[in-house]
N, C-alpha and C positions, 0 to 999 in steps of 0.2 A: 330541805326545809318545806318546800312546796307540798310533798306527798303528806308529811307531818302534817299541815294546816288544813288542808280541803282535802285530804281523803281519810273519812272514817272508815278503822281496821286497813291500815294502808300494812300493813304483813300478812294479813290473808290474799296472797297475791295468786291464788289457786284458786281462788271464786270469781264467778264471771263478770259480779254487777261491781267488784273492787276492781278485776282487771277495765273493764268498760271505764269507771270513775281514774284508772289512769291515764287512760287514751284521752277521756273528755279532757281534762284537767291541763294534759301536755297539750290538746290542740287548743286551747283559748289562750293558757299561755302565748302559744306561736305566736298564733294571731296579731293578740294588741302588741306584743313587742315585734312582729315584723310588720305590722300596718304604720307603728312609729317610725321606726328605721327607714322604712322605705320613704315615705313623705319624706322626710328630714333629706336622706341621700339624694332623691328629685329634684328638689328644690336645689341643692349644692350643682346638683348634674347640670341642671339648668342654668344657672346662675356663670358655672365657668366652661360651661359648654363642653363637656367630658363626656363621649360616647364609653369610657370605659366605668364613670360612677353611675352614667345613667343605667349602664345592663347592669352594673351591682346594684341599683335599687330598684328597678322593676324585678331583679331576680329576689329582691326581699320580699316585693306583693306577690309572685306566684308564688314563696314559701308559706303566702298568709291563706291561699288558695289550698296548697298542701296539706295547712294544720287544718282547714276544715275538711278535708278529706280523710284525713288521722282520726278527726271525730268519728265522722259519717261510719268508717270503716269499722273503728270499735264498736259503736251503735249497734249497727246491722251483724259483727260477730259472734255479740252478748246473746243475739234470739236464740230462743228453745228451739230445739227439734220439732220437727212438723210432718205432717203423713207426706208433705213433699218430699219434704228435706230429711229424711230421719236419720243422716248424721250430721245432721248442726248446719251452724251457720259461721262457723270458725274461720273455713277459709278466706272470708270477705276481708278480711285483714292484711292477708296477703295480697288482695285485689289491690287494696288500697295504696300501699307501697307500689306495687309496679304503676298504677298510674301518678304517684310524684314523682317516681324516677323517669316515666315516660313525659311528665309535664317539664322536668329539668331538664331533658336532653332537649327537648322542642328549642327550649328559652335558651341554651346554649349555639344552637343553632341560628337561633333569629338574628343575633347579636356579633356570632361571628359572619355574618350578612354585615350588618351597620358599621362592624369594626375594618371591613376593606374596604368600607364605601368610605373611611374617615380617613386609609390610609394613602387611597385615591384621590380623595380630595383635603387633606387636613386642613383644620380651621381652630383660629386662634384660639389659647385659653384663657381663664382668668383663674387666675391661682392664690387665695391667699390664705392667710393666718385661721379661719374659720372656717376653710376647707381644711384644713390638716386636724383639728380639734372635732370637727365632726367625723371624720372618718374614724381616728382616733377612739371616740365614743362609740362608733358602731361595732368595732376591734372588738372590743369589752364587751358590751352586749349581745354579740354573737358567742361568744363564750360560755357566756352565761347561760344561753340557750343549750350549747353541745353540751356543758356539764349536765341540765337539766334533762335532755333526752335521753343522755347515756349512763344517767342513774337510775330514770323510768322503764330504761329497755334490758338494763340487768336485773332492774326488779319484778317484770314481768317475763322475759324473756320474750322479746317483742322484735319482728323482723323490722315492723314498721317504721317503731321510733329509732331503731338501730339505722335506716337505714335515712332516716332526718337527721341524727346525730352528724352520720358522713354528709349530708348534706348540708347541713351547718359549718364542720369543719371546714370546707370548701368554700365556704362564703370570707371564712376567716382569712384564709391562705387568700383567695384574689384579693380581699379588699386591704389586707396587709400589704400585698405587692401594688394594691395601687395607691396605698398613702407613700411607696417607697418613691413608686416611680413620680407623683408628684412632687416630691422634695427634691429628684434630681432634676427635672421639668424646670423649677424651679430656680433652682441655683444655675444651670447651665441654658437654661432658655433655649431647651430644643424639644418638639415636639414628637413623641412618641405615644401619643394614647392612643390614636387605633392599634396601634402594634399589639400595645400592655391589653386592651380588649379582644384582640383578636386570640391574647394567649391565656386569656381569664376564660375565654369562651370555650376554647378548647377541652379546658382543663375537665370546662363545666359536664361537656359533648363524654369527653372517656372518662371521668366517674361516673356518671349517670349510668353509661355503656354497661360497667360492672354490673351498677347497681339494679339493670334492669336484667340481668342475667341472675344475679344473685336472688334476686325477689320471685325469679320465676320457676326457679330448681323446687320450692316444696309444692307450688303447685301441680308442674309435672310429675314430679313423683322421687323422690331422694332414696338414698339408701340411708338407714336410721346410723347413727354413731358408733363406733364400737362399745364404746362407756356403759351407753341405753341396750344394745343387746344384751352387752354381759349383766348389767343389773338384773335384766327380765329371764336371763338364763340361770342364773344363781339363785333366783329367789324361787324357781320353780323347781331346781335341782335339791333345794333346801329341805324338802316334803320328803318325809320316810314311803318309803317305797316308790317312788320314782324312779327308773333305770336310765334314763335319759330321755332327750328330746329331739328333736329333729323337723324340719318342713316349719322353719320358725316365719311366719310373715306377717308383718306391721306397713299398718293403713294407715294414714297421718290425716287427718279431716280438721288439720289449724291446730294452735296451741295448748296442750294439755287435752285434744281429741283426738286419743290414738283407740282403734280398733283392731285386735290383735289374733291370730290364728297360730297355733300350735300342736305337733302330735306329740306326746308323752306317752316314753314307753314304761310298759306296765309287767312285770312276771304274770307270764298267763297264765300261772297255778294260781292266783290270788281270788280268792272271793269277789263275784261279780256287784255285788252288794257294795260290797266293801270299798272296792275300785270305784263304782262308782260316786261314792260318798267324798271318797279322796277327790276325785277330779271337782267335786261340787266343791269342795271346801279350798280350792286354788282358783276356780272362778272366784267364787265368795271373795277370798282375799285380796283379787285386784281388783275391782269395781271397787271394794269399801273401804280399802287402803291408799291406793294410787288412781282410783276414778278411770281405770282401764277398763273396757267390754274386751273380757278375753275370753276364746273360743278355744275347749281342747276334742280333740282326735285322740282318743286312748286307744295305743298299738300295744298290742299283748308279746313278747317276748320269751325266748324259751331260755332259760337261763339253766348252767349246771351239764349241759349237754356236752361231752366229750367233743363226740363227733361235728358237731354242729359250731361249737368253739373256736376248735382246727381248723377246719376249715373256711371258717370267717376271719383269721387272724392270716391264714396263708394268704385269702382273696385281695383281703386290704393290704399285705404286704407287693403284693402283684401291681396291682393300682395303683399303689404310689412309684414302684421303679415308671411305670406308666409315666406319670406326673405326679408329681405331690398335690398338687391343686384340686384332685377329684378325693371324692370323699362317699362313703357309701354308707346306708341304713336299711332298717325293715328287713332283715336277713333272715331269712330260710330257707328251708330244705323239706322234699319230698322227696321220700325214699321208694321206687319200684325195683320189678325182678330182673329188667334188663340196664335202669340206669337209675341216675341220681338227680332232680331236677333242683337247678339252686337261682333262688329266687331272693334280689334286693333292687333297690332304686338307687343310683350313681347323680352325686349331685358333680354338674358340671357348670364351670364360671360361662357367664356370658358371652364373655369374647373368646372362647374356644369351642372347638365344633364338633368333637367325639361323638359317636353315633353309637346306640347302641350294637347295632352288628360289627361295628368294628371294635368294643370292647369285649363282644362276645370271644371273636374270632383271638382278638389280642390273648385271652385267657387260655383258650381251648389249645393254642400253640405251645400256653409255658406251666400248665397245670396239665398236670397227667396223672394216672393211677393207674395199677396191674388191676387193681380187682374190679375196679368196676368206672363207667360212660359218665360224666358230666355232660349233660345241656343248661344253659344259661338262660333264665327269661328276666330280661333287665330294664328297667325303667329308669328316662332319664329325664334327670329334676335339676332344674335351675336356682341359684342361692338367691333369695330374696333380702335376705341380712347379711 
């Protein structure tokens, strides 16, 4: 309902100044509904002297802290490119997340501090009819908020809001466990709030944990989906005269800023003209279609070759009894009068350590010929996708 009312073209969720109008929008939201909640829960905290309402309601005013951060962060992601910056300013988004996750864990912290000093020294409550009705009411309005963020953060694909959303969620779960543990406080007249604070805080300490781990993987540097490779590999496999691709690597610079590098092999009998017209018209197509800067490598390939065939079909059958997990491209051969020089690049997973001389050596043991000498020159390449 929200994005309906205050955001004009709220389905162009692929333009920057609509995704920025979503961020703005969720964080004022936050805001005035965590600026109420909180006051409302302080006053109760105060009133029956609950170290466990009070950390649920200060943990309301840092999520009022957070949604201006959600702003600030969409703000500063929506900038153009700059002779500084000339891929974007996208990442700030991500920035932004890891510090409400880092400002949650703090607040979790603080509170599991105050919730053993309550269970060191406990002190009496006052519990009644208008503490259960407020909590109650804040039940619901936290709700309201997770629905809201986690229909703005599938509508944008937002690590941000997604990761307010769980932050929300978590506000729900403690302050549910503390209208519970009030009603039993109540009925049985024994005091357990530092405890219920102590395990609200915790809770608050390892979600946050994730969620500052979760926030921090696109900044370091992810590996893209399988989903997203195979679309990018399909759609460029889709072009006539294409023979395949290989050396596939993707730059993620924030949401819908990806920078993309790829070699696409070409029949080396094709018109250079022509080939190039093709590569120009598969850049063409992802900048004007999917708002991608794609970069191709056009590798010429000898296709139709007997010899050359055999031999590439024997190499990769060798490699894989090797390991299945290696994989090889850019294959050729040069032919002299005392040997055969056979020349590709061996793509090897990260967490194994083949070296090219011991792939050399691996081969030269189990491929042999009467007529004539293989030498191997092998370059080895790491999978980026």
């Amino acid at each position: 309902m929200l994005k309906q009312i205050f955001i004009k073209n709220y389905k162009e969720t692929e333009n920057p100044d609509v995704r920025n109008k979503y961020g703005k929008v969720a964080g004022t939201f936050g805001i005035i509904s965590n600026l109420i909640l909180g006051i409302i829960k302080l006053v109760i905290g105060f009133i029956s002297n609950s170290v466990s309402i009070m950390a649920d309601a200060v943990n309301n005013l840092s999520d009022m802290l957070s949604s201006l951060l959600t702003i600030i962060g969409f703000k500063l992601s929506s900038k153009k490119p700059t002779h500084e910056h000339p891929y974007g300013y996208a990442r700030y988004e991500y920035v932004s997340g890891f510090a409400i996750a880092i400002l949650m864990f703090i607040m979790g912290l603080v509170f599991a501090k105050e919730s053993i000093a309550k269970i060191i020294s406990p002190e009496e409550l006052i519990i009644n009819n208008i503490t259960f009705i407020i909590l109650f009411i804040a039940i619901i309005g936290k709700a309201c908020q997770m629905f809201v963020y986690l229909d703005f953060s599938k509508a944008i694909n937002s690590n941000t809001l997604k990761t307010t959303a769980i932050d929300t969620r978590n506000d729900i779960i403690s302050t549910t466990a503390i209208l519970i543990s009030m009603l039993f406080m109540k009925i049985y007249n024994i005091n357990i709030d530092g405890y219920l604070g102590l395990i609200v805080s915790l809770f608050v300490v390892y979600s946050s944990s994730k969620m500052i781990k979760e926030v921090l993987e696109p900044i370091i540097g992810i590996i893209p989906t399988k989903e997203y490779v195979d679309e990018i590999t399909k759609r460029i496999l889709s072009y006539d005269y294409v023979q395949g691709i290989h050396d596939l690597v993707i730059h993620n610079y924030g949401v819908h800023n990806d920078f993309i590098t790829v070699h696409v092999e070409i029949d080396a009998n094709m018109d250079m003209i022509k080939a190039h017209d093709l590569i120009d018209n598969i850049e063409n197509d992802f900048r004007e279609n999917l708002g991608i800067s794609l970069t191709i490598h056009m590798d010429p390939v000898v296709l139709g070759n007997e010899k050359v065939d055999k031999l590439k079909q024997l190499i990769i059958s060798e490699i894989h009894k090797l390991d299945d997990d290696l994989e090889i491209h850019d294959f050729r051969i040069v032919e002299g009068n005392t040997h055969t020089n056979i020349l590709f690049d061996c793509v090897v997973p990260h967490e194994k350590d083949y070296t090219a001389n011991y792939i050399k050596e691996y081969l030269s043991n189990n491929i042999n010929s009467e007529n004539e000498k293989y030498y191997y020159v092998i370059e080895i390449d790491r999978p980026y996708c």
